[in-house]
Steps between C-alpha positions, in 0.01 A plus 500: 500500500686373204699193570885547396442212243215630309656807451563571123844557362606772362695529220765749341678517206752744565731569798725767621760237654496162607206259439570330772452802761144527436227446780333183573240447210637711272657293149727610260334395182652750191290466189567307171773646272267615185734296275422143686263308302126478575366305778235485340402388137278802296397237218144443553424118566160349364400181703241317306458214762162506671660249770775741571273839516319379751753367711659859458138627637487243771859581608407917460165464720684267786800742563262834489229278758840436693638811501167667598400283789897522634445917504195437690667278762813765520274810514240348771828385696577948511810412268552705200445314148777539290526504135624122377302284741616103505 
């Protein structure tokens, strides 16, 4: 039932081998050395710009309607819904 390009991809971060032997859908993806920097900043940002907050809401409340009504579509169409939805 599950077409071969809707099926999620799984992915490892450690392999006994070669990478490159590794089924069809399966990625080798090894995790971030703890000693790389953040990707990700832990200061805590305070936007004071009425303008931009809502924009930020708009923007929040379109992608979750999006993502919502695109599960809907996949799951009525017997796919599976996947985590990460575009």
């Amino acid at each position: 039932m599950t077409s071969k390009a809707n099926r999620p991809i799984i992915l490892v971060g450690h392999v006994e081998g070669d990478p490159a032997d590794l089924p069809e859908g399966v990625v080798y993806h090894p995790g971030c050395n703890p000693d790389a920097p953040r990707r990700v900043s832990a200061d805590v940002e305070i936007l004071d710009d009425a303008e931009l907050v809502a924009w930020t809401r708009r923007a929040y409340e379109a992608d979750i309607d999006y993502r919502f009504r695109r599960a809907m579509e996949i799951a009525r169409s017997g796919e599976w819904v996947v985590h990460g939805i575009r």
